[in-house]
C-alpha positions in Angstrom: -149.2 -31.3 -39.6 -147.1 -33.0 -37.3 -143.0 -32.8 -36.5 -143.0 -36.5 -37.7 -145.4 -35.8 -40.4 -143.4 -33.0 -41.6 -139.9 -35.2 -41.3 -141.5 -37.9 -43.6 -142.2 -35.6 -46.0 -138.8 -34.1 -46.2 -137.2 -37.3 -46.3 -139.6 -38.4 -49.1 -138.7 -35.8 -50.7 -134.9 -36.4 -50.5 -135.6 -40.2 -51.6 -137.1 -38.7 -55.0 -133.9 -36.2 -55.4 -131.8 -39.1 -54.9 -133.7 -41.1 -57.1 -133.5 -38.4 -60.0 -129.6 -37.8 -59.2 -129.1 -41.2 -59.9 -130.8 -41.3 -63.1 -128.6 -38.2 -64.3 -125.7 -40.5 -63.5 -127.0 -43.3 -65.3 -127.5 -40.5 -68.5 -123.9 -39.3 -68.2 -122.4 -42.7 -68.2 -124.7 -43.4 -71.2 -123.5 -40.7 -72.9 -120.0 -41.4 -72.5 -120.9 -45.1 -73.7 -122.0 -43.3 -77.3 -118.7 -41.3 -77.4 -116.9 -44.3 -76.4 -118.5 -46.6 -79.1 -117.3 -43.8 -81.4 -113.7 -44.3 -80.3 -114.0 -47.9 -80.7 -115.0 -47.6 -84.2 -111.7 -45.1 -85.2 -109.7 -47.6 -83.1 -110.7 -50.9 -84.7 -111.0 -49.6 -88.2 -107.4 -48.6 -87.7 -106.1 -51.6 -86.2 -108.1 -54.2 -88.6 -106.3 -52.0 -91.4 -103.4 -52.3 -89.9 -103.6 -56.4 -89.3 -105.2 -56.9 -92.5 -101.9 -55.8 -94.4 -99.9 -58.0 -91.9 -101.7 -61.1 -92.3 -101.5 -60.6 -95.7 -97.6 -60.3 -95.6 -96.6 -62.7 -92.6 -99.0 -65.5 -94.3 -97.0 -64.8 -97.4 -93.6 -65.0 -95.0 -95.2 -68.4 -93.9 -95.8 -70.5 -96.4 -92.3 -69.5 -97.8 -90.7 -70.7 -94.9 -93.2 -74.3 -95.8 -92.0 -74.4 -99.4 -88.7 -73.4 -99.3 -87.2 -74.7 -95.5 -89.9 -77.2 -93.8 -90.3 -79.2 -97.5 -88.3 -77.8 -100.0 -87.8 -81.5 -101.9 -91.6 -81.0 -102.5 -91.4 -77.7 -104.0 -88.6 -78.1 -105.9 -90.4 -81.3 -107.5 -93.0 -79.3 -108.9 -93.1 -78.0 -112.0 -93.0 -74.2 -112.8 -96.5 -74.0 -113.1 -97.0 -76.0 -109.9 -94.8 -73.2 -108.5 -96.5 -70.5 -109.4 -100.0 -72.2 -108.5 -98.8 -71.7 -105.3 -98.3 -68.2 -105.5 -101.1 -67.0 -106.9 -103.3 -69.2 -104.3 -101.8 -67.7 -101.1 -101.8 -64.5 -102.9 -105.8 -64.6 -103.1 -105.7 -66.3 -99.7 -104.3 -63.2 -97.8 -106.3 -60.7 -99.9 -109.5 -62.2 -98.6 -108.1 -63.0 -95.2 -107.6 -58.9 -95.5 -111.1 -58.5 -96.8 -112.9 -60.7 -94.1 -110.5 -58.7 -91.2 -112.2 -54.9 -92.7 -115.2 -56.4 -92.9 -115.3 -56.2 -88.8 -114.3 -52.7 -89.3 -118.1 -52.0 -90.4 -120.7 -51.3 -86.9 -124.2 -50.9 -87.9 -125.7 -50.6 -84.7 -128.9 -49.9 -86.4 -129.3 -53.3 -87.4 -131.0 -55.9 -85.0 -128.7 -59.8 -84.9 -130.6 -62.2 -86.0 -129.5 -65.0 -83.2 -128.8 -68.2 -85.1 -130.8 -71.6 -84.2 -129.0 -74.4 -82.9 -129.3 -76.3 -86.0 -128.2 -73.3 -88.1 -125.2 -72.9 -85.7 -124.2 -76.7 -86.7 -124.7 -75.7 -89.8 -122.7 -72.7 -90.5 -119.8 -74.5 -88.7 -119.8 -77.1 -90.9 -119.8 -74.9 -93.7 -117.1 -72.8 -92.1 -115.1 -76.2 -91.0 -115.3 -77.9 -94.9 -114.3 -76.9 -98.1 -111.9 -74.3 -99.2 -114.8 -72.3 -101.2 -116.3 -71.8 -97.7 -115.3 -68.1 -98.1 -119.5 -66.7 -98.7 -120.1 -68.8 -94.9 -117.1 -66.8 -92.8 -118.8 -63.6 -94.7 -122.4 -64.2 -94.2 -121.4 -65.2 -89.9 -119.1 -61.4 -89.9 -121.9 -59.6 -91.7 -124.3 -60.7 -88.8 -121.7 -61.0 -85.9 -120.3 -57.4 -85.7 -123.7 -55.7 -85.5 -124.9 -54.7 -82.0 -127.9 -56.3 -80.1 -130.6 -53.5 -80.5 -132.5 -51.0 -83.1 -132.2 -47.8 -81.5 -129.0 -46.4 -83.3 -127.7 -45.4 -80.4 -125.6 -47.8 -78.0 -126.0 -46.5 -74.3 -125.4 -49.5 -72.1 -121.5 -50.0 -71.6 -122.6 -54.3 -71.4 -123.8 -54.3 -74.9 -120.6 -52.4 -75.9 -118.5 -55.0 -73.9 -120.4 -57.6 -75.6 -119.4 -56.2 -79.0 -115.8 -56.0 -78.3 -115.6 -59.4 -77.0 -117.4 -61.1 -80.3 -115.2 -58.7 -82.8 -111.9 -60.2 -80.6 -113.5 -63.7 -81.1 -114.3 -63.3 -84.6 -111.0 -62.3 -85.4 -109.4 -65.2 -84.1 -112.0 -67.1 -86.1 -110.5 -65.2 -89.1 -106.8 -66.1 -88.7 -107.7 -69.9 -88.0 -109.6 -70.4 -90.7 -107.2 -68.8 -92.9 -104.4 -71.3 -91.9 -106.5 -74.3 -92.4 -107.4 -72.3 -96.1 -103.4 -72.4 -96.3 -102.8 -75.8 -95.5 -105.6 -77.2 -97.2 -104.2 -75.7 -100.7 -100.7 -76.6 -99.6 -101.9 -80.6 -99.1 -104.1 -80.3 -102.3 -100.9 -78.9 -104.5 -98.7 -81.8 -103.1 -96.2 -79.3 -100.5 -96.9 -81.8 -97.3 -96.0 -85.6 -97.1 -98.5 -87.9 -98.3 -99.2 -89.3 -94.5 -100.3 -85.7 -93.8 -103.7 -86.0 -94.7 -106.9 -83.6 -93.3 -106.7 -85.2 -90.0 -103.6 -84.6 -89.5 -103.7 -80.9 -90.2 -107.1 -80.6 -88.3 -105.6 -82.3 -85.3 -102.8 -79.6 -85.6 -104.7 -76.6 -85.4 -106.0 -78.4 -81.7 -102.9 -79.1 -80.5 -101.9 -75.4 -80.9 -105.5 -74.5 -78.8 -104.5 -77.1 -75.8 -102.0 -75.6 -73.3 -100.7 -79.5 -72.8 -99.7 -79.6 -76.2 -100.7 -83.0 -76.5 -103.8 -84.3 -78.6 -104.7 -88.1 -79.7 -106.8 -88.7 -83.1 -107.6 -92.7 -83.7 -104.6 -93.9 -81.6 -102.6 -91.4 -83.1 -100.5 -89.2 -80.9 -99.6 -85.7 -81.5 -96.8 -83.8 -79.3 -96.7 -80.1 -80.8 -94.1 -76.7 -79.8 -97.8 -74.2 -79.7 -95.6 -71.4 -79.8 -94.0 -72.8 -83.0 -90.4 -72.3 -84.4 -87.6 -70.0 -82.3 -86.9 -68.1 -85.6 -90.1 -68.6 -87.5 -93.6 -66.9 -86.4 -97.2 -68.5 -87.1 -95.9 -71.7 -87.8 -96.3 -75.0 -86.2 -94.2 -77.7 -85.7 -95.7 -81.4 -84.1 -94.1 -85.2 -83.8 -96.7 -87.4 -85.1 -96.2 -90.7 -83.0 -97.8 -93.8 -84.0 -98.1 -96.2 -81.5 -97.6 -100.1 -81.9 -101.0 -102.0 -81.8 -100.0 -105.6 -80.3 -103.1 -106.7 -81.8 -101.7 -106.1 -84.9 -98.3 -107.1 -85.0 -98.8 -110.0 -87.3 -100.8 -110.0 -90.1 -101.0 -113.5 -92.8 -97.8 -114.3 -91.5 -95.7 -110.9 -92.0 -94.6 -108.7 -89.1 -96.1 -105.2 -89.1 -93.3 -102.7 -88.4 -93.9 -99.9 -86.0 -94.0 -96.7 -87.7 -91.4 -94.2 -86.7 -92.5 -91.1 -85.5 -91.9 -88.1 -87.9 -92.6 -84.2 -87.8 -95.5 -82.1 -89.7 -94.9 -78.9 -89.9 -98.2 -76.4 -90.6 -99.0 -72.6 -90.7 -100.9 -71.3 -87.9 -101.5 -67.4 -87.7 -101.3 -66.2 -83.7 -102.6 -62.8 -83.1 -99.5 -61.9 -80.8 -97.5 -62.9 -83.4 -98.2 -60.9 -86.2 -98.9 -58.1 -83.9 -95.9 -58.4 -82.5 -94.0 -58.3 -85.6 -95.6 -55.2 -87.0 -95.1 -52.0 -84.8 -98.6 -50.3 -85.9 -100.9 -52.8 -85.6 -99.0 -53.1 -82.1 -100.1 -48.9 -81.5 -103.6 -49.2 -83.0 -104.0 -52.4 -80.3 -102.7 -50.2 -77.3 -105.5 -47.2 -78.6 -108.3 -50.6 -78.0 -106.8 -51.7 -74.7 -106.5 -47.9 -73.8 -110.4 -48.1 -74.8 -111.2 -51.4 -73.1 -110.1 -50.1 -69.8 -112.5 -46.9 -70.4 -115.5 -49.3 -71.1 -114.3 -51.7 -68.2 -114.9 -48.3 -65.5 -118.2 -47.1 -67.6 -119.5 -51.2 -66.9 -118.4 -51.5 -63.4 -120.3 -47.9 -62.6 -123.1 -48.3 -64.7 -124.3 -52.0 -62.5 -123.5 -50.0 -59.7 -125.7 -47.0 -60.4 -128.4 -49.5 -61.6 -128.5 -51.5 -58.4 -128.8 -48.1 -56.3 -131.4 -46.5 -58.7 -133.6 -49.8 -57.5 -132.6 -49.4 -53.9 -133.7 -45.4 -54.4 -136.5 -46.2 -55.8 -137.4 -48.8 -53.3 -136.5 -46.5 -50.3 -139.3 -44.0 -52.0 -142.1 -46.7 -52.8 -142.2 -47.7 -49.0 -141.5 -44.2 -47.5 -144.5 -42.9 -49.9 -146.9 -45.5 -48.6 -145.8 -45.5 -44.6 -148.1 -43.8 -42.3 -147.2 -44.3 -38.1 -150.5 -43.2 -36.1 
């Protein structure tokens, strides 16, 4: 055996301890990705606790301020059992807006998610989107969304974790959007809001608070909203509905058309910051998933890295194992 017979095979063989250090890496950061899942699961079920209770009580908060301050005439026009109609709806609104929020709580990794078709996409969001009985929809789309993208049991890769987190933040806004439009739906039905407020309106609302202009137009109608709603009053929104004059309709059999005037709509819409703000624990049990978040964000960066060298190392060994220089 030759000097540069002898030096391939000693660097061949470092190529395969490099290749097998590398692979221990990958199995440590793995392993810290189970334990980290774990701490995920103690964080979140705390914190959706937490927020259930304060949905429940700043919804409640909310539609008092809509009853009793943005329309009291309407309120106070109802008859006692009108009244109390009210109650008990938002009452059962916020216990289910609990219910759907500890329903994320629950991570079965052992179950595979059944990605949803297209079609069946469409059709879930319509579901979500339409009637106030929607409520079996929202919990069929959580019982699928919070499960994790394999069999095994075991969660390992930090991407799938990231993944996780991201859809359980995302279906949590989900949540508190379509319990306002539950809200204001019931409100409209039980005669709270003006009679020009119709489902439009309150649809066009909930937009309006998602556009950082502020500004959205439904059928010529223009909507100028405050997203960040009232200076004394959280998760509510406050628009000016203008109408703009149509020139072609100015006259109709003879009779002038008047411009309508523009005139305010004021709606419930539950921010996140907002009621997190407002309540102190569900403000501690968010640090404990940001503290977590920034774990995972480390574990993701190093885990791609350790990948991409693991096929460089391996790489380095296939052509050094096959390389012969007469």
């Amino acid at each position: 055996m030759t000097f540069g017979q002898r030096r391939n095979d000693k660097s061949h063989e470092n190529m395969v301890k490099s290749v097998e250090q590398i692979e221990k890496e990958i199995v440590a950061i793995a392993q810290a990705t189970t334990e980290l899942r774990a701490a995920f699961e103690r964080a979140y079920s705390k914190y959706l606790t937490a927020l259930g209770k304060s949905v429940r009580q700043q919804l409640i908060l909310a539609v008092y301020y809509i009853c009793t301050k943005a329309y009291p005439q309407s309120f106070l026009g109802m008859s006692l059992k009108q009244q109390q109609q009210i109650q008990e709806d938002i009452k059962k609104i916020a216990d289910e807006a609990a219910k759907h929020l500890q329903l994320l709580s629950v991570i079965e990794p052992e179950r595979e998610v059944i990605e949803p078709t297209e079609k069946s996409s469409q059709e879930a969001s319509e579901k979500l989107a339409g009637a106030i009985s929607a409520n079996n929809a929202l919990e069929i789309k959580l019982a699928h969304g919070i499960t994790l993208g394999n069999t095994s049991g075991k969660v390992t890769n930090p991407q799938e974790l990231w993944n996780w987190q991201e859809k359980v933040e995302s279906l949590i806004i989900e949540i508190l959007e379509f319990t306002s439009r539950r809200a204001n739906l019931g409100l409209k039905q039980l005669g709270i809001f003006p009679k020009m407020v119709g489902d439009m309106l309150i649809e066009a609302a909930k937009e309006v608070a998602n556009h950082t202009d502020n500004i959205n137009r439904q059928g010529g109608i223009a909507l100028v909203g405050e997203a960040l709603g009232t200076p004394s009053q959280p998760n509510i929104l406050n628009l000016t509905v203008e109408i703009p004059k149509d020139p072609e309709a100015v006259m109709t059999k003879g009779h002038i058309i008047k411009e309508e005037k523009p005139f305010n709509i004021i709606t419930i819409h539950l921010r996140l910051h907002e009621i997190e703000f407002a309540d102190s624990a569900v403000m501690a049990y968010r640090q404990e998933i940001r503290d977590c978040v920034s774990r995972l964000t480390v574990l993701k960066r190093d885990y791609q890295r350790k990948e991409q060298n693991l096929i460089v190392a391996k790489a380095e060994a296939a052509w050094r194992a096959i390389w012969f220089d007469e």
